[in-house]
C-alpha positions in Angstrom: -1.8 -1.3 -12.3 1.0 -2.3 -14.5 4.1 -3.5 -12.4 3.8 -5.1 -8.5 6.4 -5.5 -6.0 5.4 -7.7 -3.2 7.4 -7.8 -0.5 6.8 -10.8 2.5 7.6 -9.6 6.0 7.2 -12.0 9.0 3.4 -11.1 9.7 2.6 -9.2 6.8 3.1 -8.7 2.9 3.3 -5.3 1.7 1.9 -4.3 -2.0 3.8 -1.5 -3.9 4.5 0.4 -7.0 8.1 0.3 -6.9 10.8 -1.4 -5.2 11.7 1.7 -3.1 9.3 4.5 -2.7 9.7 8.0 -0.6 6.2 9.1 -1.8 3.1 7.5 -2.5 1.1 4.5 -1.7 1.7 1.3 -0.5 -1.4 -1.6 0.7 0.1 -4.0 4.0 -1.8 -7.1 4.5 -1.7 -8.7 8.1 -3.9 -11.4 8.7 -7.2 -10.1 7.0 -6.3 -6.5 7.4 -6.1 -4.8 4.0 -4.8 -1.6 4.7 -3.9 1.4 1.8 -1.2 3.6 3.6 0.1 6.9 1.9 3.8 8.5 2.5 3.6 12.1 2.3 5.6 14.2 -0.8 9.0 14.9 0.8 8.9 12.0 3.2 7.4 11.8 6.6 5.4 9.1 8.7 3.1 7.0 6.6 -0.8 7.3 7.3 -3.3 5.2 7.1 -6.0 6.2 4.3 -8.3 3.9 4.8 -8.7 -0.6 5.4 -10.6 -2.4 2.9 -12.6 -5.9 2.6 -10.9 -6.9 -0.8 -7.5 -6.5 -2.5 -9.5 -5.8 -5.4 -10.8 -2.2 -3.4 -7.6 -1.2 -1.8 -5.9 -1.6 -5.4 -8.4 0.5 -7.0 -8.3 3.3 -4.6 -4.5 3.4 -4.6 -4.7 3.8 -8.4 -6.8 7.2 -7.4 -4.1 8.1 -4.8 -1.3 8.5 -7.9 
């Protein structure tokens, strides 16, 4: 993955692609929680894909995602 933007909330920081996404993937780390979470094409309620032990996994399988 070429370009990060983290983004630090009060109880969690968020991993994405882009700045602004409508579509795609985005990981959210609260506490230990790694969570990969998708947006749907055309907007819509995030999901969760799946929660991971490492960065290092949640990164990789987001790289599949797009």
């Amino acid at each position: 993955m070429d370009n990060l933007v983290l983004i630090n909330k009060e109880d969690k920081i968020i991993i994405q692609k882009a700045a602004y996404i409508e579509h795609g993937s985005y990981i959210e780390i609260k506490g230990i929680e790694i969570a990969l979470w998708e947006i749907p094409y055309g907007g819509g309620e995030p999901y969760l894909v799946d929660k991971y032990g490492t960065l290092e996994d949640a990164i990789s399988n987001m790289n599949k995602l797009t």
